[in-house]
MDTraj code that builds the backbone (N, CA, C; nanometers):
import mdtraj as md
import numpy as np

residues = "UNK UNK UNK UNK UNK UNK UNK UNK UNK UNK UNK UNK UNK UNK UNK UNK UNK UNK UNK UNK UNK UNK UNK UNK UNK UNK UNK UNK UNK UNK UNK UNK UNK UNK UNK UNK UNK UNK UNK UNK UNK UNK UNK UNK UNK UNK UNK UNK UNK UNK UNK UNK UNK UNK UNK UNK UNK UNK UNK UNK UNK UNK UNK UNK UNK UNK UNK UNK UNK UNK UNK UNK UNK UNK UNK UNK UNK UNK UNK UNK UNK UNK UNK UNK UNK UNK UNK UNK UNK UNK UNK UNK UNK UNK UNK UNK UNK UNK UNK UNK UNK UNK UNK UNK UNK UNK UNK UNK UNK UNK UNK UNK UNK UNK UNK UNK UNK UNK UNK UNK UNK UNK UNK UNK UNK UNK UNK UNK UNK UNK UNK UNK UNK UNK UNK UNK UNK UNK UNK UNK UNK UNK UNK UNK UNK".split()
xyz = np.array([
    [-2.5407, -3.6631, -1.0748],
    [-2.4373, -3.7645, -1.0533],
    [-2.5028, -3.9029, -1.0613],
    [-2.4377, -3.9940, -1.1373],
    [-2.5196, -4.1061, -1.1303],
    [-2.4584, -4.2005, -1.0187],
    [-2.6059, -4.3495, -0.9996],
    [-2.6056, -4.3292, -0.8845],
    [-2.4678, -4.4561, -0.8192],
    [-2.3797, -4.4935, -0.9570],
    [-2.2651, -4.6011, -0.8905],
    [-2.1617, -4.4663, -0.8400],
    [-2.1658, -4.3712, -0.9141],
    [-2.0524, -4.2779, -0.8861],
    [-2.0595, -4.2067, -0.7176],
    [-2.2297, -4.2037, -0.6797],
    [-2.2453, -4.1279, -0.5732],
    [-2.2197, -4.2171, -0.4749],
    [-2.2371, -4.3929, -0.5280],
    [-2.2467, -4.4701, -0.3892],
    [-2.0485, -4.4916, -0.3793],
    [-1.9985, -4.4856, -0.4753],
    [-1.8403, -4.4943, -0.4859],
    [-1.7984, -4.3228, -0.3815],
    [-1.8612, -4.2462, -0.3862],
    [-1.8104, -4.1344, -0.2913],
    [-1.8432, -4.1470, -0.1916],
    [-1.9445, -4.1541, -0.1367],
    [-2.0183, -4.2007, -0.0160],
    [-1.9329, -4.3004, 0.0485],
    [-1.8664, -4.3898, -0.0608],
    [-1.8033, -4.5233, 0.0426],
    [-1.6197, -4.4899, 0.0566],
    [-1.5903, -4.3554, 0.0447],
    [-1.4040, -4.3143, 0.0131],
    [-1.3911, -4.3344, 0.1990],
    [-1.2649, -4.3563, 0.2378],
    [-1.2381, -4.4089, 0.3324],
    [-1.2484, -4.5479, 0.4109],
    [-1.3751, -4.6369, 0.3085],
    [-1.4334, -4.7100, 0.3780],
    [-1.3919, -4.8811, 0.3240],
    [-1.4303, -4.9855, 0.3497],
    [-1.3842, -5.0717, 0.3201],
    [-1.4467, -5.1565, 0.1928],
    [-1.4398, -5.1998, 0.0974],
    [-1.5458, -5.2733, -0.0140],
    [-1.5784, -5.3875, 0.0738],
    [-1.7278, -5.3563, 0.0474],
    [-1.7453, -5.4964, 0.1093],
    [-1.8644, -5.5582, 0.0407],
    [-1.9148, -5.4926, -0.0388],
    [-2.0456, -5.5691, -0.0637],
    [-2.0379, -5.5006, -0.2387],
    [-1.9585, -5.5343, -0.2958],
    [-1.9435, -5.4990, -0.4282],
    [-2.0106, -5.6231, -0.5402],
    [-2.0740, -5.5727, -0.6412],
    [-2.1078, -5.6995, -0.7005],
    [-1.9821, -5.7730, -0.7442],
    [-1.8617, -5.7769, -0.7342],
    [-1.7857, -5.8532, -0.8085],
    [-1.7300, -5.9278, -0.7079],
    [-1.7286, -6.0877, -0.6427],
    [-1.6955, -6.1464, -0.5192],
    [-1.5224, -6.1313, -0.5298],
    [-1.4652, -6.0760, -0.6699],
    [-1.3811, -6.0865, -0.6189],
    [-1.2608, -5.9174, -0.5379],
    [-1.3108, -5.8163, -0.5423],
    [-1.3112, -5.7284, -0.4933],
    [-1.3485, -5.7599, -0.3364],
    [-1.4273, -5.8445, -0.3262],
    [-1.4955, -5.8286, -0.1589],
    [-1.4109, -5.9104, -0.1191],
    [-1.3522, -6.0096, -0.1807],
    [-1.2132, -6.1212, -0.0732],
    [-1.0774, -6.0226, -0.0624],
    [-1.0682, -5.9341, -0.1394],
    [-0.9318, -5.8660, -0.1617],
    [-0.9226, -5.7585, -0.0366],
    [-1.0087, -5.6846, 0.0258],
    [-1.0433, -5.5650, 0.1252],
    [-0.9739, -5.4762, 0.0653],
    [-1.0365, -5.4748, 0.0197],
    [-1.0185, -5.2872, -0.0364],
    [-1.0751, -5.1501, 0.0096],
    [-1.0173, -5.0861, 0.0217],
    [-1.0447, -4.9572, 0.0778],
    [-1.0319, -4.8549, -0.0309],
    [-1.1707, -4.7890, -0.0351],
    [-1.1630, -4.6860, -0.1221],
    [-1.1308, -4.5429, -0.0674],
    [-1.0650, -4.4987, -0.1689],
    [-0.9334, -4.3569, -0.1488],
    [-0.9785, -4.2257, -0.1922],
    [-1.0221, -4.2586, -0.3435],
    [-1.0498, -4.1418, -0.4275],
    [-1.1435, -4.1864, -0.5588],
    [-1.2411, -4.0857, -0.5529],
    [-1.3496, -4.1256, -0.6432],
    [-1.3734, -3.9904, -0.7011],
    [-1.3491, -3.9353, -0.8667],
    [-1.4424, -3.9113, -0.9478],
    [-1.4504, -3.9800, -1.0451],
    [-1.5403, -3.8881, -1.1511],
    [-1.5714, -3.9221, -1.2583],
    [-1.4466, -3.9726, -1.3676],
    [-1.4463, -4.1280, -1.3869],
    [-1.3499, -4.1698, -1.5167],
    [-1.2038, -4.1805, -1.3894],
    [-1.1889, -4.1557, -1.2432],
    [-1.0519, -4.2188, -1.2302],
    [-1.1199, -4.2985, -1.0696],
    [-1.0652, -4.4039, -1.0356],
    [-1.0730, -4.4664, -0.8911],
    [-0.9264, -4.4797, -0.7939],
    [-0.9273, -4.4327, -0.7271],
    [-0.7845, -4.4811, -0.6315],
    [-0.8723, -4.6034, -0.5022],
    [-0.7661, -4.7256, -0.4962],
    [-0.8134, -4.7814, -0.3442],
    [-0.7216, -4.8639, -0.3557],
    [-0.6949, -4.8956, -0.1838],
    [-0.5794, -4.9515, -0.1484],
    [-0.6077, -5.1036, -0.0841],
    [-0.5077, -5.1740, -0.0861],
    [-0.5476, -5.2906, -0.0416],
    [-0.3406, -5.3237, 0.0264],
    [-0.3931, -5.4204, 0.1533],
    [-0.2975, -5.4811, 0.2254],
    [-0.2617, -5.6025, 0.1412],
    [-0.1302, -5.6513, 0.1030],
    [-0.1300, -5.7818, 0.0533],
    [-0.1455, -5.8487, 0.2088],
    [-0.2049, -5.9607, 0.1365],
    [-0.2022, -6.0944, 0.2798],
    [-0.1539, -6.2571, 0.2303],
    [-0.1456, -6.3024, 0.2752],
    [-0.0362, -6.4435, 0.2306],
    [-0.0867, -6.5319, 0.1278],
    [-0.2618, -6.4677, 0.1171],
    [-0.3352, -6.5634, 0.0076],
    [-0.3354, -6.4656, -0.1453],
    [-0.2913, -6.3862, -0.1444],
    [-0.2511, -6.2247, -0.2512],
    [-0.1225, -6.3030, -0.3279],
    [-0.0114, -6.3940, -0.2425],
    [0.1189, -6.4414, -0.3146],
    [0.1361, -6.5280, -0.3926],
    [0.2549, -6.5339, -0.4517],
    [0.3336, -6.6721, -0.4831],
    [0.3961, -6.7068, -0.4190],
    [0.4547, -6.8177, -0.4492],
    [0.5881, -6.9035, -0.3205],
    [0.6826, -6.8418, -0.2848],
    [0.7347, -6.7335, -0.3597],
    [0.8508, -6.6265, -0.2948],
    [0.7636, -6.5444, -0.1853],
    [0.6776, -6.5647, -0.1266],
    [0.5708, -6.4294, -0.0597],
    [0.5803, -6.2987, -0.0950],
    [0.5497, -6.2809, -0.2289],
    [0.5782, -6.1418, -0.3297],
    [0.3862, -6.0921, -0.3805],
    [0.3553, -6.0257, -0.3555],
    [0.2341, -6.0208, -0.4800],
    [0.2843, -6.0788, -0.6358],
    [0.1694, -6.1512, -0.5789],
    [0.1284, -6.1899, -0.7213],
    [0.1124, -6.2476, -0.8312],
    [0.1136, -6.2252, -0.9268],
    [0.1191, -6.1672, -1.0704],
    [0.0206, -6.1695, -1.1247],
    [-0.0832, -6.2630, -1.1401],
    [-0.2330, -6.2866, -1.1194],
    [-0.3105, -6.2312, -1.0410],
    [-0.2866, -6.2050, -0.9229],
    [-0.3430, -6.1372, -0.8240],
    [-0.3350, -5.9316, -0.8648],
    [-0.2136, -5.9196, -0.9156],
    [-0.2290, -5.7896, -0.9436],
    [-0.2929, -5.7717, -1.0600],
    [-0.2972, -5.8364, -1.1974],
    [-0.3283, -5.8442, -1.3403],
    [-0.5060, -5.8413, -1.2704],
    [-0.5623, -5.9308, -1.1298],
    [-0.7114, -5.8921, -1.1140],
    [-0.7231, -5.7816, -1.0939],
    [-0.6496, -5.7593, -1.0107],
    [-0.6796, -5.5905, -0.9134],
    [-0.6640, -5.5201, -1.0423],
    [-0.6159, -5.4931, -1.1091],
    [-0.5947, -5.4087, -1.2314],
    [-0.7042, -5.3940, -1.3058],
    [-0.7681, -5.5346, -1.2816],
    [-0.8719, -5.5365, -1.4350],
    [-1.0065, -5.5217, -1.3581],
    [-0.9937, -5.5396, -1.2451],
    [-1.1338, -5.5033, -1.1670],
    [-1.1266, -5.3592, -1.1071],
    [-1.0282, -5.3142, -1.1020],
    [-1.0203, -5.1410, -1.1059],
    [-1.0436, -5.0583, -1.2484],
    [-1.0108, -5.1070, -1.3497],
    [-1.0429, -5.0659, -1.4565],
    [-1.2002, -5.0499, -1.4744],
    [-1.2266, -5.1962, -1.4984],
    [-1.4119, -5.2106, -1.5262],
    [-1.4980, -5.1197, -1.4016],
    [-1.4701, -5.1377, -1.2750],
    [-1.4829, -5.0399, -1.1596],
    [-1.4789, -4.8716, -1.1955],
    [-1.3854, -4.8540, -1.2442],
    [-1.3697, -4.6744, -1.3266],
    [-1.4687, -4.6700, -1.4350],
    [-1.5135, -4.7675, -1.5364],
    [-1.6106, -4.7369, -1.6236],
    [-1.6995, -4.7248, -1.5685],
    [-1.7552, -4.7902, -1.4689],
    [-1.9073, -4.7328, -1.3787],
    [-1.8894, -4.6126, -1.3711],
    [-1.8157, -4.5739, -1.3257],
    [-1.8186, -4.4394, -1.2962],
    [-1.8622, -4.2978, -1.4206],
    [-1.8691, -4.3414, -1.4866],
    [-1.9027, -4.2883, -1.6418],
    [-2.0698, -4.2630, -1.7035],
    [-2.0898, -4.3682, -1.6025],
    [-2.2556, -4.3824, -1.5988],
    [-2.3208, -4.4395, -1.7795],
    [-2.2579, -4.4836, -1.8013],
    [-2.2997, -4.5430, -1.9461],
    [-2.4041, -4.6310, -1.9353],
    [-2.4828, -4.6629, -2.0420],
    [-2.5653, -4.7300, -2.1001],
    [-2.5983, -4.8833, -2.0288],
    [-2.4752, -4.9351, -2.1112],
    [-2.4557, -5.0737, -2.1115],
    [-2.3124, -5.1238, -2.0451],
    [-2.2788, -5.2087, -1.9959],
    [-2.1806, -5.2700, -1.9295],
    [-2.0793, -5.2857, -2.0315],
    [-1.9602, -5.2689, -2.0198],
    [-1.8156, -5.3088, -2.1146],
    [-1.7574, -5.4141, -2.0591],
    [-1.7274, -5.4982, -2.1533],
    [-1.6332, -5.5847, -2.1213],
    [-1.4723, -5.5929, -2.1373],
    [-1.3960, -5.6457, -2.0565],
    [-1.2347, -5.6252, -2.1537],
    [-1.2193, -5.7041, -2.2194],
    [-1.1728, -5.6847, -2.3159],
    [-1.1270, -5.7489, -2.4620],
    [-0.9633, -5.8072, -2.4558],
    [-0.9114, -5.6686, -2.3937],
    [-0.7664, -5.7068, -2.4120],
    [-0.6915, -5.6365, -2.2511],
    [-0.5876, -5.6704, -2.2195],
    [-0.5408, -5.6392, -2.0569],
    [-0.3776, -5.6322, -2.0771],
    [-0.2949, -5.5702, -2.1211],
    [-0.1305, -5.5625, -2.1135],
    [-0.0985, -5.5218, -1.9562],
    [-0.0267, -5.6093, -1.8811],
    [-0.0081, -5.5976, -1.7901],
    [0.1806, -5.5736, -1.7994],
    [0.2555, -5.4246, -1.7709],
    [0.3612, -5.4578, -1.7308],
    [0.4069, -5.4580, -1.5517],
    [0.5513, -5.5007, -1.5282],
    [0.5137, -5.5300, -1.4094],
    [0.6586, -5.4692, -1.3392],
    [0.6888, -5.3966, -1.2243],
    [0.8189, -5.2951, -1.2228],
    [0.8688, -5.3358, -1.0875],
    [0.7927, -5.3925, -0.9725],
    [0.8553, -5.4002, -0.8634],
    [0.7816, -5.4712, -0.7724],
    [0.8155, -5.5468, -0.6741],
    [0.7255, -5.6034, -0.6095],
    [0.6463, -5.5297, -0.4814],
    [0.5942, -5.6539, -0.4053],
    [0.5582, -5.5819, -0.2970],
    [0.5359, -5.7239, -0.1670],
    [0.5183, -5.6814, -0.0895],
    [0.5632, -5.8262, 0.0493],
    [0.4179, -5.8319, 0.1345],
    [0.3842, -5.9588, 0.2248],
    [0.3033, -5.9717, 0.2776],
    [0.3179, -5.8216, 0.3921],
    [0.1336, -5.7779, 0.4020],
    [0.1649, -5.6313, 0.4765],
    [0.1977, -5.5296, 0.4336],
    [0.2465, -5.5318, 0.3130],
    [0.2451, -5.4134, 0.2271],
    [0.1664, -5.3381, 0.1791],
    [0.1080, -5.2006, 0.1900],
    [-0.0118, -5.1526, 0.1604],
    [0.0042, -5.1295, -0.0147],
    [-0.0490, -5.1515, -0.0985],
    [-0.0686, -5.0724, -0.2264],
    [-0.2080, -5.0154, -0.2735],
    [-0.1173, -4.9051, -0.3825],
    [-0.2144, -4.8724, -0.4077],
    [-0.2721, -4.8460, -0.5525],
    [-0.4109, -4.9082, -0.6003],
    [-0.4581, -4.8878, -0.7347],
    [-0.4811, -4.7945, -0.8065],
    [-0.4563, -4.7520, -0.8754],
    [-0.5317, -4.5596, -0.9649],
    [-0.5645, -4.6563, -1.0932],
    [-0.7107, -4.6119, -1.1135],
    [-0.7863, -4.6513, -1.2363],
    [-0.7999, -4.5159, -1.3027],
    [-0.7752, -4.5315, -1.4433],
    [-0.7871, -4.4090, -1.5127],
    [-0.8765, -4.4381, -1.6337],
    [-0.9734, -4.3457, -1.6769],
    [-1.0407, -4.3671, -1.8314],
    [-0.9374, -4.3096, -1.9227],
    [-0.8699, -4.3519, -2.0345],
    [-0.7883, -4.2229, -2.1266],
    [-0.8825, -4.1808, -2.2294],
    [-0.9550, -4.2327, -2.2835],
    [-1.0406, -4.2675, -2.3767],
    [-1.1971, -4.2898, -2.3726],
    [-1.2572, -4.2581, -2.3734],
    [-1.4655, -4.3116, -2.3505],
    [-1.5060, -4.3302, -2.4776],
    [-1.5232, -4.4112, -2.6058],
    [-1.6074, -4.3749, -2.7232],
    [-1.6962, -4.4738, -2.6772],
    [-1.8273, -4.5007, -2.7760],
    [-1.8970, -4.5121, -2.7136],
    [-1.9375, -4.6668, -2.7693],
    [-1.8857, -4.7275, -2.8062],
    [-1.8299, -4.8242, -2.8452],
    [-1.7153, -4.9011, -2.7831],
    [-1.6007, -4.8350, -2.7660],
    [-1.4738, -4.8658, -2.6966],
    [-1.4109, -4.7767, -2.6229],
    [-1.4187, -4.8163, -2.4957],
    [-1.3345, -4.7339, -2.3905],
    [-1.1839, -4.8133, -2.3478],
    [-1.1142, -4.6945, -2.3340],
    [-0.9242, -4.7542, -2.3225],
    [-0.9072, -4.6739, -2.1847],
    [-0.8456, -4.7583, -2.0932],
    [-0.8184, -4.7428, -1.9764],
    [-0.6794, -4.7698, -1.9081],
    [-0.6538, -4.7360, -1.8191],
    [-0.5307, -4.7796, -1.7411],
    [-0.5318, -4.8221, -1.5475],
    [-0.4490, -4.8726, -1.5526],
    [-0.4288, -4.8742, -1.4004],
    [-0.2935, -4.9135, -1.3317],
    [-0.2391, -4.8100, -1.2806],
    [-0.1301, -4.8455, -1.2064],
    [-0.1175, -4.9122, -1.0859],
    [-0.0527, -4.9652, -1.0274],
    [-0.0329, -5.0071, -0.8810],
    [0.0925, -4.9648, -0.8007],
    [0.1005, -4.8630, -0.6957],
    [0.2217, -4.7913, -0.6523],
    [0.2186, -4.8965, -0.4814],
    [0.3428, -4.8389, -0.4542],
    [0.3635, -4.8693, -0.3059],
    [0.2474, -4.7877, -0.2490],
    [0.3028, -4.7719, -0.1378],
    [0.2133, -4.7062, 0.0149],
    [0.2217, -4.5221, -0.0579],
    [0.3517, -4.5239, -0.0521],
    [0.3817, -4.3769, -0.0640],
    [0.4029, -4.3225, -0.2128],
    [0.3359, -4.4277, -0.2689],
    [0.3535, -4.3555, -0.4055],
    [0.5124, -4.3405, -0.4625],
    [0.6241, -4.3741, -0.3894],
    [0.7410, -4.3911, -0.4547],
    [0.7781, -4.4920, -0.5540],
    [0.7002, -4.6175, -0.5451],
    [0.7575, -4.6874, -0.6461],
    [0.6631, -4.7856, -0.7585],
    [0.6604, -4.7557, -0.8358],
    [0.5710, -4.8201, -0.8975],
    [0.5172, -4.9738, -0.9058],
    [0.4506, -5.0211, -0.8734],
    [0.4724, -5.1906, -0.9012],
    [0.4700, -5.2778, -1.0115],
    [0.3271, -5.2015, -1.1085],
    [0.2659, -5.2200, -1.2313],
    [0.1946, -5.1527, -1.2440],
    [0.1483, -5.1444, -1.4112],
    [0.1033, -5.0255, -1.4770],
    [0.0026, -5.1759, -1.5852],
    [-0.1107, -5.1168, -1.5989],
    [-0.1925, -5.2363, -1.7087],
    [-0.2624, -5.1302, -1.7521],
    [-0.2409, -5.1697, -1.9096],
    [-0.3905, -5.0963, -2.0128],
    [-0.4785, -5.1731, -2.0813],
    [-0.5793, -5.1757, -2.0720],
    [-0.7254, -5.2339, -2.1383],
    [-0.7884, -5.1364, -2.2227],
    [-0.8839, -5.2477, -2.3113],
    [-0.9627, -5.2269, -2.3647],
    [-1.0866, -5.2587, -2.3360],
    [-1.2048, -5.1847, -2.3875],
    [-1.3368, -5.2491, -2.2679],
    [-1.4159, -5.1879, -2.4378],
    [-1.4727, -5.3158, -2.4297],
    [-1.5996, -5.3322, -2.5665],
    [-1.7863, -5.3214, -2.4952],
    [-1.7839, -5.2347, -2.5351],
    [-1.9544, -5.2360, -2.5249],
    [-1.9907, -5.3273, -2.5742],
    [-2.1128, -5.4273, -2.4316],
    [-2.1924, -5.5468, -2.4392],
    [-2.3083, -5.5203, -2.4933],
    [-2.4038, -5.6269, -2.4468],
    [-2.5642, -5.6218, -2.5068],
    [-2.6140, -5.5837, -2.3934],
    [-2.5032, -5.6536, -2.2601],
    [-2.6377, -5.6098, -2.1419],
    [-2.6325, -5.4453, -2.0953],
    [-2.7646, -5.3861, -2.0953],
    [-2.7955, -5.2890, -2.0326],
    [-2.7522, -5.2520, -1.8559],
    [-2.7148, -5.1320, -1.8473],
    [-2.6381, -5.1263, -1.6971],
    [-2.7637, -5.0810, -1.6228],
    [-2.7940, -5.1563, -1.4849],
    [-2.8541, -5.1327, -1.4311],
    [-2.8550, -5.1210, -1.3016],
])
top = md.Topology()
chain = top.add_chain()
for i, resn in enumerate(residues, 1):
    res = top.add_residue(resn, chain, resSeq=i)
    for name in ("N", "CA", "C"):
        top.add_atom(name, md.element.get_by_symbol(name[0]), res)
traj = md.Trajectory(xyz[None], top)
């Protein structure tokens, strides 16, 4: 098992806190579910997550999306780091300050060149969807280390 995938299991239940990406560590995220190629973790909206209606988002979810995505390619244990190229974000329902949601990062795709991904964002209970985003992630120069 490589070793982002083992420290991503090791940390399920627990809170992100020391992730290289600063912006994962302002969001509190709690990781849910970890294997290979999918991530689940949940996060509370809080009043700095909104817009002026106090709704998530729209920016705020389009991050969580795209930093759950690149987050699921670690998990793959590849080479070199991917970048996203491209991010379609659609968007189905909201969600309110205190609202728990939750992220599912999926790989659909690994070549080794270009990996295609997804990520949804549901309520608490998984009844309602909020948004759904698919990327593209281009193999860089830098080596993953």
């Amino acid at each position: 098992m490589n070793k982002i995938l083992a420290y991503l299991k090791a940390s399920v239940g627990k809170e992100v806190l020391s992730s290289p990406s600063p912006l994962i560590n302002g969001l509190n995220a709690k990781v849910l579910r970890v294997e290979e190629g999918h991530l689940e973790f949940s996060y509370v909206v809080t009043e700095e997550m909104t817009n002026p209606l106090k709704i998530l988002h729209g920016g705020t979810t389009a991050a969580i999306i795209d930093e759950i995505v690149g987050a699921t390619v670690f998990t793959l244990d590849k080479s070199h780091v991917y970048t996203t190229v491209n991010l379609a974000v659609d968007y189905f329902s909201k969600a309110g300050i205190g609202e728990t949601i939750i992220a599912i990062g999926t790989i659909i795709k690994a070549g080794d060149k270009i990996i295609n991904a997804q990520c949804e964002v549901w309520n608490e209970d998984r009844s309602r969807m909020i948004a759904r985003g698919y990327s593209n992630l281009m193999k860089s120069a830098y080596e993953n280390n």
